[in-house]
N, C-alpha and C positions, 0 to 999 in steps of 0.2 A: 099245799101248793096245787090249785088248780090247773086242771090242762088243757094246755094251747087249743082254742077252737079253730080247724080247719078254716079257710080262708074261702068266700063265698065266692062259688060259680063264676057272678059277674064279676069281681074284683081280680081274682085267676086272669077274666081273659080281658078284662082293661088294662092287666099289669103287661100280660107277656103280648099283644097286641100293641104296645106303644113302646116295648122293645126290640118288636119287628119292627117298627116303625123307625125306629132309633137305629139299627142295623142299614135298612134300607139307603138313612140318611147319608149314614157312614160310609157306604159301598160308593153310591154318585159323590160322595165328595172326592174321594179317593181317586178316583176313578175320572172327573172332573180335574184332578191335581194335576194326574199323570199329563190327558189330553194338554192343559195349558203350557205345556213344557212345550209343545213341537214349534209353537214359534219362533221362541229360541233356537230349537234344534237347528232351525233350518236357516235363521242368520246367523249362526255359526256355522255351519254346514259339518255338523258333527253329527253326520250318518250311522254311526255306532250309536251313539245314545240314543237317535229316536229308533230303533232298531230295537236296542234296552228297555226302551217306554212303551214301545207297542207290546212287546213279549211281555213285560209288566204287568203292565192293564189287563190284561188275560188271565193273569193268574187272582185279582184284587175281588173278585169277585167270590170262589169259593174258601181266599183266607175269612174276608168277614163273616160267611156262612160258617164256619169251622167255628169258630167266637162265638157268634151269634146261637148258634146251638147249642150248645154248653151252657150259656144263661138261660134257655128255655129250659133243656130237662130239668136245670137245676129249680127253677120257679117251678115246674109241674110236678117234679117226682112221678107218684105210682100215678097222676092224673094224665099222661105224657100223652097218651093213646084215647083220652075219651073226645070219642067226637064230637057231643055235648058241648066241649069246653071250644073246640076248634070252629064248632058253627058260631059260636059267643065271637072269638078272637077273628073272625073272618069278618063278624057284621061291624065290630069296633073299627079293625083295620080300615075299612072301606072308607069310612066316615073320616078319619085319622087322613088320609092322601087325598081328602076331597080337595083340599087348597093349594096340591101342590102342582106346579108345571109339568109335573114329569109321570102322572099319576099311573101312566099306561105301563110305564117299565117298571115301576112299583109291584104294582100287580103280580107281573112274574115274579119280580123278586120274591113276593107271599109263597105261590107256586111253591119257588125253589126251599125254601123252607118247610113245609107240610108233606113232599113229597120225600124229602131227607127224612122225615118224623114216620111215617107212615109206610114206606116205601111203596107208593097206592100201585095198584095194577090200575089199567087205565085213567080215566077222571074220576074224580069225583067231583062235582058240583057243588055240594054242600061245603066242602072246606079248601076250594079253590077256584081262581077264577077262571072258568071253563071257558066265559066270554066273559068281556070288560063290565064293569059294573054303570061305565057311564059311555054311552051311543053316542053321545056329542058329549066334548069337552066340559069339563065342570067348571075351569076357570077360565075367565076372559083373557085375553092376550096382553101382557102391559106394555109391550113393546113386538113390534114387527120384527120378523126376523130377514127381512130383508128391506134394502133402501130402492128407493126409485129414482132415476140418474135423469136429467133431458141438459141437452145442450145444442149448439145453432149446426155442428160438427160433429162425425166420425169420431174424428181424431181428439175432439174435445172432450165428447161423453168420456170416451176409454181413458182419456189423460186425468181426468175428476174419479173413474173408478181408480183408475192403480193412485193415485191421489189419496184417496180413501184410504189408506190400508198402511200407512206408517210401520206396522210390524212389519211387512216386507222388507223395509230397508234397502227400497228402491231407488236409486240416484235420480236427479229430476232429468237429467240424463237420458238415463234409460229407461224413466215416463215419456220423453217427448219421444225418442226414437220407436220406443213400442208402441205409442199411440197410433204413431205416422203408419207404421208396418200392419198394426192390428187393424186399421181404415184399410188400407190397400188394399189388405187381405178378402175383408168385406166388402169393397166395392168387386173383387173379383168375384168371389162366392153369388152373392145375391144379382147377380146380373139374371141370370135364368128367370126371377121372381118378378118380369114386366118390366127389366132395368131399372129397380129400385138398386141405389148403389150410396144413400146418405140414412147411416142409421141412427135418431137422433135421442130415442127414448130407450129403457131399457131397466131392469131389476134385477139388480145383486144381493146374493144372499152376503149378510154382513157378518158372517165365521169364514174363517179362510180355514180348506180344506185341505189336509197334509198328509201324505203316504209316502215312502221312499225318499226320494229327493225331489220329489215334486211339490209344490202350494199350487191350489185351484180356485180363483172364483170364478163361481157358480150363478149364471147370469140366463135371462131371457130377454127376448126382446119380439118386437110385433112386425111382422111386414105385411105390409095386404093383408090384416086381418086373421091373420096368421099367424100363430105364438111358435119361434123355433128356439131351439138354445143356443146361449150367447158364454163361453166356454172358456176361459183364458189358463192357460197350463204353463205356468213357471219354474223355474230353474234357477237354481244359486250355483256358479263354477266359478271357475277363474276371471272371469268377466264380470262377476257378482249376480246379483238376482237378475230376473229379465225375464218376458216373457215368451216364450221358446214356442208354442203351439195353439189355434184358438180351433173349437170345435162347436160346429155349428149344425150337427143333425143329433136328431132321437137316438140315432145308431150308435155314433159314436160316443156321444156323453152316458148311455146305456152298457156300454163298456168299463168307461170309468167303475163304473158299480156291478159289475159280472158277479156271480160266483164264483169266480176265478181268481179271484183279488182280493188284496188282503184289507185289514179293516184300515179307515183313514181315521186318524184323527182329528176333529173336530169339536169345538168348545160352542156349546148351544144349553141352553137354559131350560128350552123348551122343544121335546126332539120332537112332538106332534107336529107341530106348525113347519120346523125344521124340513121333517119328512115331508107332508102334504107341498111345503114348494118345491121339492126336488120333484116331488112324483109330476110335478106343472110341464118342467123339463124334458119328462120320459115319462108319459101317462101307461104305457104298456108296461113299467116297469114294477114287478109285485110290491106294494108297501112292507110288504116282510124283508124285501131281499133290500130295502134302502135300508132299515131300520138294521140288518145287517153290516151291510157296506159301511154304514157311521159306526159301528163298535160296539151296540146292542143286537147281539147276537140269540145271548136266551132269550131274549122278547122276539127276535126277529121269528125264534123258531116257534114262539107260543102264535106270530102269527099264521106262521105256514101250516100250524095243526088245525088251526079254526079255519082256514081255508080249504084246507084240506076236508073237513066237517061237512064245510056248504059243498064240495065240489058233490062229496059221496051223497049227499042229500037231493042231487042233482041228477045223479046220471044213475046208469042201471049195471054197467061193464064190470067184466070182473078183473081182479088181479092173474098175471100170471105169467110163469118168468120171462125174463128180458131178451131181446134180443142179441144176439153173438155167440162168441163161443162159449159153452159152459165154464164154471169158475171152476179151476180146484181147491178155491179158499172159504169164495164165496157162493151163497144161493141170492140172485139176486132176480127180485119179481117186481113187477108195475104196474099199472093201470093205464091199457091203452089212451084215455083220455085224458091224463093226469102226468102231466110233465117229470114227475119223479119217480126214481127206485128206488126202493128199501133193499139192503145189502142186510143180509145174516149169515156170520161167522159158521161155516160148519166143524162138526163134530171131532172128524178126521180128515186130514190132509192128504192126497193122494200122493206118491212117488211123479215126480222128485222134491215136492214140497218139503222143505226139513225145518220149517217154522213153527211156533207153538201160538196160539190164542194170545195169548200175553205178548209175544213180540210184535204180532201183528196192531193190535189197538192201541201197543209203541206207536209204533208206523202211524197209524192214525192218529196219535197226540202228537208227533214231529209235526207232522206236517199243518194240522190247527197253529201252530207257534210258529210257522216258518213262513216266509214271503214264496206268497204264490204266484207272482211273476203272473200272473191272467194266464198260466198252465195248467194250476191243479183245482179239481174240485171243491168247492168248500162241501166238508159231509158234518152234518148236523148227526150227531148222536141222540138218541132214545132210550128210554129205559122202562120195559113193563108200558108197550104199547098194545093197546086191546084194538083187533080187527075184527070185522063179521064175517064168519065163517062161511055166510050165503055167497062172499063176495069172491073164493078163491076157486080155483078151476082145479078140477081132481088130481090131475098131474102134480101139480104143484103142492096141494096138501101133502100127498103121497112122499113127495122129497123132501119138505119140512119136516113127516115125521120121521121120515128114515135117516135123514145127514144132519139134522138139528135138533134132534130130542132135547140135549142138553140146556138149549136157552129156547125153546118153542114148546107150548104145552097147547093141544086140542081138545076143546071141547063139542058139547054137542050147539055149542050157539058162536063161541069166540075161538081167536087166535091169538091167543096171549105170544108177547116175542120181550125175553125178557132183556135182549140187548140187540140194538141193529143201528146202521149208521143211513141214512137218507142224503139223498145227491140227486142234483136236477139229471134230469136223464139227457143223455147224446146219444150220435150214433157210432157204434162201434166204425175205428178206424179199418178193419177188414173187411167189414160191410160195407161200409162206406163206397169203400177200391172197386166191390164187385158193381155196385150199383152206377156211379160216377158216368159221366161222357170222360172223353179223355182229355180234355184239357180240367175237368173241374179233380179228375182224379192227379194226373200231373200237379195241380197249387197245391192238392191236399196231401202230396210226399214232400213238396217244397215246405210245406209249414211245419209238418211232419218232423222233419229235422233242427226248423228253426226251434221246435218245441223243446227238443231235447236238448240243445242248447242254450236257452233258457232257462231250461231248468238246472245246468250246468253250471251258470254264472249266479245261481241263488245257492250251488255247493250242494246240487242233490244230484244222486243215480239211480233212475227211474228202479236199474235191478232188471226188470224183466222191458224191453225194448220192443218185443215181439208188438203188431198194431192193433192185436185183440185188448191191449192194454190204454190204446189211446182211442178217444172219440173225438167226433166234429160235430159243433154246436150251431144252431140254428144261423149264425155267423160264418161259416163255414171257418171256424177257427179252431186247431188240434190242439186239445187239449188231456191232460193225463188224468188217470182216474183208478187205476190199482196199486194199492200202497203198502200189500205185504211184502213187497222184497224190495223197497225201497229204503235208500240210507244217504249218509253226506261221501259225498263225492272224495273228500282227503281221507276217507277210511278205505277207499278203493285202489286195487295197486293195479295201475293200468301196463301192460306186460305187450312186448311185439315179439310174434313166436318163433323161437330158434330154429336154426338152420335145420334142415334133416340130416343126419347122416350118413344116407345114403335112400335107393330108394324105395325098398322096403318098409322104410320108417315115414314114407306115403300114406302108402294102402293100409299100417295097422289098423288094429281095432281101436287100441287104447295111443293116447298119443306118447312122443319118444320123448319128450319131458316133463319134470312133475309141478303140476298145477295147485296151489296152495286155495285156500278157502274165498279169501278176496281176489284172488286174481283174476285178472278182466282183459281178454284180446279180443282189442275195437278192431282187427283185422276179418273177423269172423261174422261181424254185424250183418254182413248183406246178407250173406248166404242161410240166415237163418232167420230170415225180416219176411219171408214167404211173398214177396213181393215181384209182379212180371217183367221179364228182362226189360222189357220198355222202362219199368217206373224204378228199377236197380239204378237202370243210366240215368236217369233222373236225380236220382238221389246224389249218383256218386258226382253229378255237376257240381249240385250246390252245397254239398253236402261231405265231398270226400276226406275233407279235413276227421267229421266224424269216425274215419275209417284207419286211424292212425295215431297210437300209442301217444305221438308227440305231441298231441294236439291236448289230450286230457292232461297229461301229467304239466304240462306249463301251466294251463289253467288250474289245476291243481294246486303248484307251489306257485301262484300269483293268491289265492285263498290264503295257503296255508298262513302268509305273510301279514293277512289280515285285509285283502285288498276286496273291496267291496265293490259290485257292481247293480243296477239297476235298469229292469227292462223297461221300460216306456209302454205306456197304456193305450199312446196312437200311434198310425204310419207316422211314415218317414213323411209324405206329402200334408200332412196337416202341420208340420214346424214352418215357421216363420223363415223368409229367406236373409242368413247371416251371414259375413263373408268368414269363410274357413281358414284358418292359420295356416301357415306355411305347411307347416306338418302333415295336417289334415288334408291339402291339396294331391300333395303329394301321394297319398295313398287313396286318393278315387279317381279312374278312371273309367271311361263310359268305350274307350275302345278295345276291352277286353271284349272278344267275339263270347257268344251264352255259354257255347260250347266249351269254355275252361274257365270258367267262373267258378267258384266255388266260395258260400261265404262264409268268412272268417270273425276272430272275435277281435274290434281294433283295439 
């Protein structure tokens, strides 16, 4: 009996190269299923399921990695590791996605494969794509990913787009009534623009975009020469579908897509072209952080590192930590000309930190799967990220080695970081307070609180409230951003503190009741928010419901029952004007004086 001749080089890496290929396919179709589900979700308005499908889709990516690696080692055996075979399966691969639409998030997917094989410390080039392998698209487009609208009317463009979109399950109804409203709207807005007030051309993207309980199309249009966004934000209630809000600046439709938000669903064939007309939209807005926003988030991040590549290749500055107050979780450093911080877990946790590493990058995987409500950071994770040593400022070395030996190794050239989480940088909300005039610090305690309630009604508690925890984004919008002592809100036993006994049991040291592990007295929030009598008053305006046991635990057992809420992506002045129910009359009033306002959740 003869023995089996080993299996040649090239055949090796044609086989497991068109099973990466075969994996990849598997992932986008999957992945593609889930997305096509939210149309349904949303004429049903079964907010739990797409809730289910978004958290899904999340997870669809490293089940078929798990699969998919397991047929690999099994094809390579003792060959798993040669990179010989890996430079062969990279140059196959390439050729392998030349034909496909999607070839760019392919790519990463490769990445994500070789770097599970290998576990590389920084890149490597040879057996992954460091940059894209094609500078312009390899395949031609077969279809536009948007349509171009003209009509003699406002009201008739917008009545032929929501026309368009049958999935809606739009009444003709309330087509003609939102056409009429969404023209008004536009004859209002654009008067500024020379009194152009008839918009009669326009281009909508042809996927309708779905987050929360929202559908979006995503539209531009021209005045004077001038490309602005054309913005229509829907709503399915009791009323049925309709269009509830139209947004019509860079600002606002750049919001839709924040780091702060969670991924939309949308079914697109080809996410290049996808992106590239959204970026039309919001040219300021990074091509990473759209390619994010759509739900390709490992791509989004392969593009933030190549970006990150050119920035460093650019500029001369060094790294070096962040502004505010120090972390006791984290070290967190940045590149004054480079919008983001790198967060690394340290070693030991100081008093009264009682979390361990592992609970924390919990924290950190809740909130990846949770609705961000345009409150939390999205933080992109890393692993065995290689920095240039020339690049970091002494101080800074000196605390990586000392508080992060554990995941930070120093060389004499790199900074190897063999776990760290990346977040666009804000400014800390305590810095913020010091710097402010007093009206812009005044909105930033009013938001400040809306923030926390916010994050309330998506069934989280921030944990630590103090405002060294929260930042204000270039928006001047307060947003949260430390996630070790954060948890869901129905875990929390919100407690109003008993009477004293007399009055000695004041001035103790320790208090005259015993306080259990979750226990939480919102009675205590001000006086430890380090905030000036000025902006305390502030707070307790609009805000003092937050200061009262009653207020959590309702919101509380309204969750617990399963009752789901949803924040909205614009103000209150970009909805369309509806006439309000009886109900809804009834609880707004405009002559409550400022002075005892406080707002509440309806």
């Amino acid at each position: 009996m003869t023995a089996r001749m080993p299996m040649s080089t090239s055949r090796l890496a044609n086989g497991v190269s068109r099973a990466i290929c075969d994996g990849f396919a598997d992932f986008h179709s999957r992945f593609r299923s889930i997305t096509q589900q939210a149309a349904h979700r949303f004429a049903q308005r079964d907010w739990r399921g797409l809730q289910e499908d978004t958290r899904r889709r999340l997870e669809v990516r490293d089940l078929v990695l798990a699969q998919l690696l397991t047929q690999v080692r099994a094809r390579l055996g003792d060959r798993l590791h040669s990179r010989l075979i890996w430079v062969g399966i990279k140059a196959v691969y390439s050729g392998l996605i030349e034909q496909r639409d999607d070839w760019e998030v392919a790519e990463t997917f490769f990445n994500s494969v070789t770097r599970r094989v290998f576990t590389t410390v920084g890149i490597d080039p040879e057996i992954e794509f460091l940059h894209t392998d094609y500078a312009a698209p390899p395949t031609q487009s077969r279809k536009p990913v948007f349509r171009t609208y003209r009509a003699e009317t406002t009201a008739d463009l917008i009545r032929k787009v929501l026309s368009d979109h049958p999935e809606l399950h739009l009444s003709a109804h309330a087509i003609d009534m939102d056409a009429g409203r969404v023209a008004t709207r536009l004859a209002s807005e654009l008067k500024c623009h020379g009194g152009f007030t008839n918009v009669v051309t326009a281009m909508f993207a042809n996927a309708v975009f779905y987050r929360g309980e929202h559908a979006y199309l995503m539209g531009r249009t021209t005045v004077h020469d001038t490309t602005i966004p054309l913005v229509l934000c829907l709503i399915h209630d009791d009323r049925g579908p309709r269009v509830d809000a139209v947004l019509l600046t860079e600002e606002d439709v750049s919001l839709l897509f924040s780091f702060t938000r969670s991924y939309f669903l949308v079914e697109v064939e080809r996410p290049y072209d996808m992106v590239a007309f959204i970026n039309s939209l919001i040219p300021h807005k990074k091509v990473a952080e759209i390619y994010i926003s759509m739900g390709y988030n490992k791509h989004g991040k392969t593009e933030l590192y190549r970006n990150a590549l050119r920035h460093l290749a650019d500029t001369h500055d060094n790294y070096q930590l962040a502004e505010g107050q120090k972390g006791m979780v984290m070290i967190v450093f940045t590149m004054p000309s480079y919008p983001v911080v790198i967060k690394v877990i340290r070693d030991n946790f100081e008093f009264p930190k009682d979390c361990s590493r592992e609970s924390v990058i919990n924290r950190y995987h809740l909130i990846f799967n949770h609705d961000r409500a345009g409150r939390l950071v999205d933080a992109q994770e890393y692993e065995y990220l290689v920095l240039d040593r020339a690049r970091f400022s002494d101080g800074l070395l000196a605390e990586l080695c000392h508080d992060a030996s554990k995941t930070v190794s120093i060389d004499e050239n790199r900074v190897v970081i063999k776990h760290c989480y990346a977040e666009r940088r804000v400014t800390p909300l305590n810095v913020y307070l010091r710097q402010a005039d007093v009206e812009a610090a005044r909105a930033a305690v009013v938001d400040y609180g809306q923030a926390i309630k916010d994050l309330a009604l998506t069934n989280l508690f921030p944990g630590d409230l103090l405002p060294k925890n929260f930042g204000v984004t270039r928006n001047k919008r307060v947003v949260f951003y430390d996630y070790d002592e954060v948890c869901l809100l129905t875990e929390c036993k919100f407690r109003k503190i008993p009477q004293s006994r007399d009055y000695d049991d004041e001035f103790a040291a320790e208090p005259w009741f015993g306080v259990g592990p979750h226990d939480i007295f919102p009675e205590e929030f001000l006086q430890f928010l380090g905030l000036t009598p000025e902006l305390k008053q502030v707070f307790s305006v609009y805000h003092g419901d937050l200061l009262q046991a009653d207020f959590w635990n309702g919101l509380k057992q309204r969750l617990a029952t399963g009752e789901l809420f949803h924040v909205a992506p614009y103000a209150e002045d970009k909805r369309l004007a509806y006439a309000l129910p009886p109900e809804r009359k009834a609880r707004t009033s405009d002559t409550v004086p400022e002075s005892e306002r406080s707002i509440t959740l309806g």
